[in-house]
C-alpha positions in Angstrom: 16.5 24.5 16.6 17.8 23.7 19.8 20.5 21.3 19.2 21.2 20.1 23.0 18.3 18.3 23.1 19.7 16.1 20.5 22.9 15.0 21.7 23.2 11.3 22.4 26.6 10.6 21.8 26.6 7.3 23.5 23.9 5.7 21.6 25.8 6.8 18.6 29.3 5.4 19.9 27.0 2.1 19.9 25.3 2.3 17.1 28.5 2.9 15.2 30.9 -0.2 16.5 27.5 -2.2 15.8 27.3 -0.9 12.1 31.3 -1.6 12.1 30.9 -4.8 13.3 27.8 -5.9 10.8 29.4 -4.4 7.4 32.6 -6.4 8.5 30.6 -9.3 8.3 29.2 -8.8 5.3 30.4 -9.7 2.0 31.2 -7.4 -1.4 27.2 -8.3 -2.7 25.9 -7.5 0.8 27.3 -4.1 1.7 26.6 -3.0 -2.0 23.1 -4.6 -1.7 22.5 -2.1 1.7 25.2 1.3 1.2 24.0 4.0 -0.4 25.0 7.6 -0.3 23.2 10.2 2.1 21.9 12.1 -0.8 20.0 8.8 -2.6 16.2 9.9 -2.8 15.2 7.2 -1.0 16.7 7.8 2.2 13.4 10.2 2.8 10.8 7.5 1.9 10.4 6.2 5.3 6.6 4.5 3.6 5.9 1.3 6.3 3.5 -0.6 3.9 4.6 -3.6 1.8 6.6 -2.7 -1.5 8.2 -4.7 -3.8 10.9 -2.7 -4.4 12.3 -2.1 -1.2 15.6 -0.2 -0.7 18.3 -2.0 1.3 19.2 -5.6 2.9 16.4 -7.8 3.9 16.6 -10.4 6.9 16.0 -13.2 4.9 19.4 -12.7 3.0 21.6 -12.3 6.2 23.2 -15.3 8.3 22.0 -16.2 11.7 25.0 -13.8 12.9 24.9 -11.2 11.1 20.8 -11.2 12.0 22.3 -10.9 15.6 24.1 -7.8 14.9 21.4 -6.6 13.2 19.3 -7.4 16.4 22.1 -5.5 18.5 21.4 -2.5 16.3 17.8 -2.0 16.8 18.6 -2.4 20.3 20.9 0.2 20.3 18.5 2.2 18.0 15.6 1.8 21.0 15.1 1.6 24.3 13.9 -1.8 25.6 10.2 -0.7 25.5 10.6 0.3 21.9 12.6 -2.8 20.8 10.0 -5.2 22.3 7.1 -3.3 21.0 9.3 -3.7 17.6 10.0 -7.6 17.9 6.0 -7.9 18.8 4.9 -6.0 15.3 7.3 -8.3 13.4 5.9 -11.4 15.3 2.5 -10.0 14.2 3.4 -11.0 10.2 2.8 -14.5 10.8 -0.5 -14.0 12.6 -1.3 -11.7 9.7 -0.2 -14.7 7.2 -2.6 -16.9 9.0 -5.6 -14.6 8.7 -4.8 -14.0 4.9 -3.9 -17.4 3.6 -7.9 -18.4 2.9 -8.4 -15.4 1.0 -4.8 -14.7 -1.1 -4.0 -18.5 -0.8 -0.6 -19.5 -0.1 1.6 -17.1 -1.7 0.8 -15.1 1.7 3.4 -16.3 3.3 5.7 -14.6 0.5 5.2 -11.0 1.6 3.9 -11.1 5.3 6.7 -12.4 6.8 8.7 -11.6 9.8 12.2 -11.9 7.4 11.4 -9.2 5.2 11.9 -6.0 6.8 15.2 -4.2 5.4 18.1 -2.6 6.6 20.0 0.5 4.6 23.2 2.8 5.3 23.3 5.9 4.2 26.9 7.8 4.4 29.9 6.7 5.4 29.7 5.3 9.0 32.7 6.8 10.3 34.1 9.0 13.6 33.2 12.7 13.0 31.0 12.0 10.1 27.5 12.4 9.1 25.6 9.6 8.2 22.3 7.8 9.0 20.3 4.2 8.6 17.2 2.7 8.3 14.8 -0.4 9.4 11.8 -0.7 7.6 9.2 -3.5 6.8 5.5 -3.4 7.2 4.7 -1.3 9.8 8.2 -0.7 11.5 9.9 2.3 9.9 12.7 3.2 12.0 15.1 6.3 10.9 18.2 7.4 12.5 20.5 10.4 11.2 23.6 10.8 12.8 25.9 14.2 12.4 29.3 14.3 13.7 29.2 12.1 16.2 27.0 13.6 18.7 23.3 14.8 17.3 21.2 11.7 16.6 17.1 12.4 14.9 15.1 9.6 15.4 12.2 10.5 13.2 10.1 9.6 11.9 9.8 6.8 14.0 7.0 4.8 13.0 4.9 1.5 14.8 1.5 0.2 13.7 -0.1 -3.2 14.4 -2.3 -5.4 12.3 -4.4 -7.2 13.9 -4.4 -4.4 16.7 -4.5 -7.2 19.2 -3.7 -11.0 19.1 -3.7 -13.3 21.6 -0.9 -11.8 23.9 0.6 -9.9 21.3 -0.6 -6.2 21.5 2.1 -3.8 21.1 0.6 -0.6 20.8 -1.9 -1.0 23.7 -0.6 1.8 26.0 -0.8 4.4 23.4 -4.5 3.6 22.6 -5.2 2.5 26.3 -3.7 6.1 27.6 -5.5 8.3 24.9 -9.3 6.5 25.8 -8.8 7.2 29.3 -7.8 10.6 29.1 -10.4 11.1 26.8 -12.8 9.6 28.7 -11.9 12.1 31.8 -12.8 14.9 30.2 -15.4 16.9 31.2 -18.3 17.7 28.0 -17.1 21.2 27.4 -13.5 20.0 26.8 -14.6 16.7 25.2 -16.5 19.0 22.4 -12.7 21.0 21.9 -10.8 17.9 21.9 -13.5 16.0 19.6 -12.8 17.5 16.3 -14.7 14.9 13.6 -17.0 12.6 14.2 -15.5 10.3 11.4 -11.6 8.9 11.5 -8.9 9.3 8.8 -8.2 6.0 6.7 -4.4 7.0 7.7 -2.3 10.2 8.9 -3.4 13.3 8.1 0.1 13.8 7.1 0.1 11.1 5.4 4.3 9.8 4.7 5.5 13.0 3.7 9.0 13.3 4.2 8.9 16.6 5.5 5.8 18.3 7.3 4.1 21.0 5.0 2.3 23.8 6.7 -0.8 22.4 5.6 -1.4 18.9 5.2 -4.6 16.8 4.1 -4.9 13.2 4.8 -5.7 10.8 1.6 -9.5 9.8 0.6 -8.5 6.3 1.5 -5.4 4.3 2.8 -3.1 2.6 0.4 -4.4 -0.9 -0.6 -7.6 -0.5 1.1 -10.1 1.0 -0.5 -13.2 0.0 1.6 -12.2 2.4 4.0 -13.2 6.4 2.5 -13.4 9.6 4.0 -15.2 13.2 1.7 -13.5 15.8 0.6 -16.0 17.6 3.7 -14.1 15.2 6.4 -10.8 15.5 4.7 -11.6 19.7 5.1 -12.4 18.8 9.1 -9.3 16.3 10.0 -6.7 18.3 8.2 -3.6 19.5 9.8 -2.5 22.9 10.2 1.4 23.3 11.6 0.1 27.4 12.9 -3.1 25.9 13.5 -3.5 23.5 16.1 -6.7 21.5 16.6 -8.1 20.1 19.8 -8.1 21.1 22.9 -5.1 23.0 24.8 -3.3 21.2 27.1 -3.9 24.3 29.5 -7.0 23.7 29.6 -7.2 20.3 31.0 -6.6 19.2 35.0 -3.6 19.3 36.4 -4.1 15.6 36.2 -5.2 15.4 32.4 -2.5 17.1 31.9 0.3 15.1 33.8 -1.7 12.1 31.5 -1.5 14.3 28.6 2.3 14.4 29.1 2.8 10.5 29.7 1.2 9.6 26.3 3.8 12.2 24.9 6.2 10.5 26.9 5.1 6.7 25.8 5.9 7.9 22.2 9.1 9.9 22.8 10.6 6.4 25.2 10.3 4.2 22.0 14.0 6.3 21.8 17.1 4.7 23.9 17.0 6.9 27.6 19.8 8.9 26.3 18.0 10.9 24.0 14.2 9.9 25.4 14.6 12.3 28.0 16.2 15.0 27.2 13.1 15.3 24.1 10.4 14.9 27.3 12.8 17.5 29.2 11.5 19.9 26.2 8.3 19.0 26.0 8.0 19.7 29.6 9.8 23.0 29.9 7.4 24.5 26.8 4.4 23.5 29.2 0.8 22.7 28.5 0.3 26.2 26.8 1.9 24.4 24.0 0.9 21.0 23.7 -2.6 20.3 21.9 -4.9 17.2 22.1 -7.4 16.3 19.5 -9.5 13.2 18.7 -11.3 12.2 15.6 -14.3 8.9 14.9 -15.6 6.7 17.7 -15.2 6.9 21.4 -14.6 3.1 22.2 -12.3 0.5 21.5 -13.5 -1.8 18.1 -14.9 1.8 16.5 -12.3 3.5 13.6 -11.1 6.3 15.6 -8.0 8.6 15.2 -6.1 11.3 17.6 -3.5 13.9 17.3 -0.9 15.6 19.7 0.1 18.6 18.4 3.6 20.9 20.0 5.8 23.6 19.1 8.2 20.9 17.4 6.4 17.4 17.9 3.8 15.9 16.3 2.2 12.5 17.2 -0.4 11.1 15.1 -2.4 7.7 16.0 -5.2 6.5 13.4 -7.1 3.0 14.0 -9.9 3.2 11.7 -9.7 0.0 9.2 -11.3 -2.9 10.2 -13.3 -1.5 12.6 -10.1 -0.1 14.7 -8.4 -3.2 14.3 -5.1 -2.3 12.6 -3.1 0.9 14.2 -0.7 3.4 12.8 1.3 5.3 15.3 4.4 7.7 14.4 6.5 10.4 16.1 7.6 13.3 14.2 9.7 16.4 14.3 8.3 19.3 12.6 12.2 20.6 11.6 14.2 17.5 12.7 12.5 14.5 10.4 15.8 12.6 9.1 18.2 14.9 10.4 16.6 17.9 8.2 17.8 21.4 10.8 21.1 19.3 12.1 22.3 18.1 9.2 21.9 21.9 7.5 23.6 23.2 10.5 26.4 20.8 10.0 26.5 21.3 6.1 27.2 25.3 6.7 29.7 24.6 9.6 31.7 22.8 7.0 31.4 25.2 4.3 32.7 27.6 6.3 35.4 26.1 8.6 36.1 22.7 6.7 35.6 19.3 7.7 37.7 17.3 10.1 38.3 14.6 8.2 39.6 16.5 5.5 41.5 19.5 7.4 43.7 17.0 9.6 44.9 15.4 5.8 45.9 18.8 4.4 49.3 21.3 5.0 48.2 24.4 6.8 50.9 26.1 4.7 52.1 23.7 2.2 55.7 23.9 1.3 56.8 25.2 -2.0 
């Protein structure tokens, strides 16, 4: 792993005086209610749809300033693209609410809400240190590591939308709008590469695995909706293969499908703040079309379930909108090595198995005194 392409030490200095700034406001119950250690098991269950068991803070038990700090957070945590896109899909709840209300009555309004999305520390927030948090609620699963300072992972970073578009509310419209038309420019040759299934997955083909396998399968059906069922013979066709790319190579497209091809990557990679945005895109571009695969799964137009995948040498984007008739999106941004900080924070663990730790070597004698 190439670990320049993760520094973003100035989002971190912001992030951390934010964090600082919330946890002072909270009280004893609070910061117990959203601190837990980096090693808790459910720092890797970044899963976006509604639990009841949720692991952190939620909105709804914060004051109106300590929601602002929260607020700050996010904003730190995104760029201003990314935090809109973010405040939309929470707006979204109460739309959702709306719709639901005549059919699960009015207990709706319990669980699809725009307060309960939930905010956990993991580590000890500190200079030097390695630690990480989370925002997560239906369909927003945000996930930051942080190791010493100066390497920041953002993934997975995960948006979806449900309805896929409301009134003036449609947050995920450039990465569905972007991968129709360069679909739709394809010539039939590359159309039949690209065009891998004719039926979409209920969800990822990854599904919410907290790391990437080298094979992955996507489920028979998505969580909580059953309606929606792929075979075992579509599962075979739409699974994911990390030596195996599907699709059609990027160097086999136009020089402008391929300058498209890389501003969908870059529409998913500038949910990030700029600092570390580009310098991922700066990658992306420097490994070239010869790495960077496109392929597309169900219907061909907007209100059909349909499904694509871009597939690199370390990034993996995966957008499915096949329930409802495309009406309710998943989008997410991976790392193949990097989810949750998995290559830096390994890197960082054998630095300080070998050398020490900072924070602990400026506390002890070099040669204590006898």
């Amino acid at each position: 792993m190439t670990a320049e392409f993760y520094e973003a030490p100035d989002t971190i200095r912001r992030m951390l005086v934010t964090t600082w700034a919330l946890l002072n406001r909270m009280d004893s119950t609070q910061r117990a209610e959203c601190s837990f250690p980096m090693a808790d098991p459910g720092r890797v269950d970044w899963d976006f749809i509604p639990k009841p068991d949720r692991q952190g803070i939620p909105l709804w038990r914060l004051s109106s300033h300590q929601r602002t700090l929260v607020h700050s957070l996010l904003a730190a945590g995104l760029s201003e693209r990314g935090y809109t896109q973010a405040l939309q899909i929470m707006a979204m709840e109460n739309i959702l609410r709306e719709h639901e209300t005549p059919m699960l009555g009015i207990v709706t309004g319990d669980f699809r809400s725009s307060d309960q999305y939930f905010l956990a520390f993991y580590g000890r927030p500190g200079f030097e240190d390695t630690w990480g948090w989370r925002f997560l609620g239906h369909h927003v699963s945000l996930s930051y590591t942080i190791v010493e300072q100066r390497w920041l992972a953002a993934t997975p970073c995960n948006l979806g939308a449900q309805p896929a578009r409301a009134g003036v509310l449609a947050p995920l419209a450039s990465e569905e709008d972007q991968a129709f038309a360069l679909l739709g420019s394809m010539s039939p040759q590359q159309r039949d590469e690209a065009v891998i299934h004719t039926v979409a997955p209920a969800d990822y083909a990854t599904r919410q695995v907290p790391f990437i396998g080298k094979v992955e399968y996507p489920d028979h059906i998505d969580l909580g909706i059953p309606w929606y069922r792929i075979t075992e013979e579509d599962r075979e066709a739409l699974k994911f293969g990390k030596d195996e790319p599907k699709g059609v190579c990027g160097s086999k497209l136009s020089s402008e499908q391929g300058d498209a091809l890389i501003g969908l990557v870059g529409t998913y990679l500038e949910r990030a703040p700029e600092e570390l945005a580009r310098k991922q895109l700066a990658r992306v571009e420097r490994e070239g079309l010869d790495n960077l695969w496109f392929c597309w799964a169900g219907g061909r137009e907007h209100g059909t379930p349909h499904y694509y995948r871009i597939q690199g040498s370390h990034l993996l984007i995966e957008f499915d909108n096949a329930i409802d008739n495309g009406n309710h999106i998943h989008s997410v941004w991976r790392d193949y090595r990097n989810d949750l900080g998995h290559d830096l924070m390994a890197e960082h663990y054998e630095r300080e198995r070998t050398t020490g730790h900072h924070l602990d070597t400026r506390l002890r004698s070099t040669i204590p005194d006898e």
